[in-house]
SETOR-623700 format. One record per atom (N, C-alpha, C): residue in one letter; z, x, y. Coordinates in steps of 0.001 Angstrom, whole numbers, plus 500000, padded with zeros to 6 digits. Layout:
<nodes>
aZXY;...
</nodes>
This chain:
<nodes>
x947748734776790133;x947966736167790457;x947214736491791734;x948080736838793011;x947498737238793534;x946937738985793993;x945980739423794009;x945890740690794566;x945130740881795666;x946236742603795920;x946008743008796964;x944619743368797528;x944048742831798547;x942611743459798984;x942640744676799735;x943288745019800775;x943094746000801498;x943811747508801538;x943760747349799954;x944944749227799634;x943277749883799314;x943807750938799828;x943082752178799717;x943464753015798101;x942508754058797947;x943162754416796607;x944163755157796955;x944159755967798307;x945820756509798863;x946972756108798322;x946765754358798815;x947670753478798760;x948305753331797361;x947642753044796600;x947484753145794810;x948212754307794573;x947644755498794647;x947879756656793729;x949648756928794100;x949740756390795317;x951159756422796046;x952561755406795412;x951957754276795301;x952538753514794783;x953078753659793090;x951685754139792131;x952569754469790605;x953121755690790749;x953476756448791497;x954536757243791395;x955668756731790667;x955934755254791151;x957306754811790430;x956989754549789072;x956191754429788363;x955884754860786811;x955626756261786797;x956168756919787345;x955814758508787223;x954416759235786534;x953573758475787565;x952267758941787701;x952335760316788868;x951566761279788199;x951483762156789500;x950234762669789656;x949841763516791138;x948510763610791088;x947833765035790532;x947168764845789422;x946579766087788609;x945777767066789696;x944682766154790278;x943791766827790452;x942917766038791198;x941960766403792488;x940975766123793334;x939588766071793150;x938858765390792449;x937642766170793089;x937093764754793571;x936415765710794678;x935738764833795514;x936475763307796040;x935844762477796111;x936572761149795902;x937205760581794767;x937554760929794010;x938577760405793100;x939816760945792561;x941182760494792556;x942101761347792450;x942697760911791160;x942537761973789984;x942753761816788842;x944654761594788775;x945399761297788113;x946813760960787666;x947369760898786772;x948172761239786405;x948816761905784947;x950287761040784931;x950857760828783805;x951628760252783351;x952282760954782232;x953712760921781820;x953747761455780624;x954912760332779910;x955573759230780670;x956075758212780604;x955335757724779243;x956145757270777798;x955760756305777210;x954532757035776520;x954340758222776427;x952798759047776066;x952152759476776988;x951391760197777347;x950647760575777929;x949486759587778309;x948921759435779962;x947959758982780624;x947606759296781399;x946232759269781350;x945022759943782662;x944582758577783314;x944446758423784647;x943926757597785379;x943383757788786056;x942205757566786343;x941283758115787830;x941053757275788880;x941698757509790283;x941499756324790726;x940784756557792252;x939735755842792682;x938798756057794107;x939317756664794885;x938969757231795868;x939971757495796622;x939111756837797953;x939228755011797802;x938099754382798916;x938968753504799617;x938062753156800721;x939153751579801811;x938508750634801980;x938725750047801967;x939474749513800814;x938594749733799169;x940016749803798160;x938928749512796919;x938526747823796951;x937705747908796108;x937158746244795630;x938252746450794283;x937897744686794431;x939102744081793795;x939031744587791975;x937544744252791593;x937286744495790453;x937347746323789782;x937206747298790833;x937535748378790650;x939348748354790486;x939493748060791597;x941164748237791226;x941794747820789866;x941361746228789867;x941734745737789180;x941103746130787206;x940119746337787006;x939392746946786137;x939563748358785382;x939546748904786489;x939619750290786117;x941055750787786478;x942036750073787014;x943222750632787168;x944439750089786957;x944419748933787430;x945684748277786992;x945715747403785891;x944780747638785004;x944624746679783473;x945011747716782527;x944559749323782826;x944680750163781780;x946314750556781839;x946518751325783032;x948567750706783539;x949200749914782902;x948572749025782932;x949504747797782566;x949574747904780920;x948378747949780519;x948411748360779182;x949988749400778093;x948891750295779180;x950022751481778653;x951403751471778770;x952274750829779752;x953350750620780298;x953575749089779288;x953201748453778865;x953306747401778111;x953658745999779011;x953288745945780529;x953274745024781094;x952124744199781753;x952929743059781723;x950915742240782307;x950858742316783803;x949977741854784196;x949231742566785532;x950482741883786874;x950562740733786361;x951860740159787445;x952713741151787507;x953743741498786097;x954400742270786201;x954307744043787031;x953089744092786840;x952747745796787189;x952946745505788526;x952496744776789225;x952226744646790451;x953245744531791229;x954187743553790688;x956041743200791766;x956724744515791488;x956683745493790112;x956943746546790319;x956695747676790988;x955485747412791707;x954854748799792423;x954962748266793925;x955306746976793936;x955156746094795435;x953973746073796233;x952888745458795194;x952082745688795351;x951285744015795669;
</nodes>
């Protein structure tokens, strides 16, 4: 698996749109994201540049993937990521 190093959380919060994530709410550096796809989900994601791999990957695209019922390969060719 490879992942992406140099997305911003811009980049991110932009991209699960196509799981119809949208953006709740701002504060400060982190931009919270809502889902209602499949149940309801909150995601909070940096809003840094680049994120590190283990943030992204940890805190964002494991819990996604979860919820959406796909593994991390999969999340990823879907978001073109």
């Amino acid at each position: 698996m490879r992942v992406p190093r140099q997305l911003s959380g811009q980049d991110v919060a932009r991209a699960l749109r196509v799981l119809g994530y949208e953006r709740a709410r701002q504060d400060g550096s982190h931009i919270r994201l809502t889902t209602q796809v499949n149940g309801t989900q909150h995601v909070t994601v940096p809003n840094h540049k680049p994120l590190k791999v283990g943030t992204l990957l940890g805190g964002v695209v494991k819990p996604v993937a979860a919820h959406h019922r796909l593994t991390v390969e999969e999340l990823l060719a879907r978001l073109g990521l």
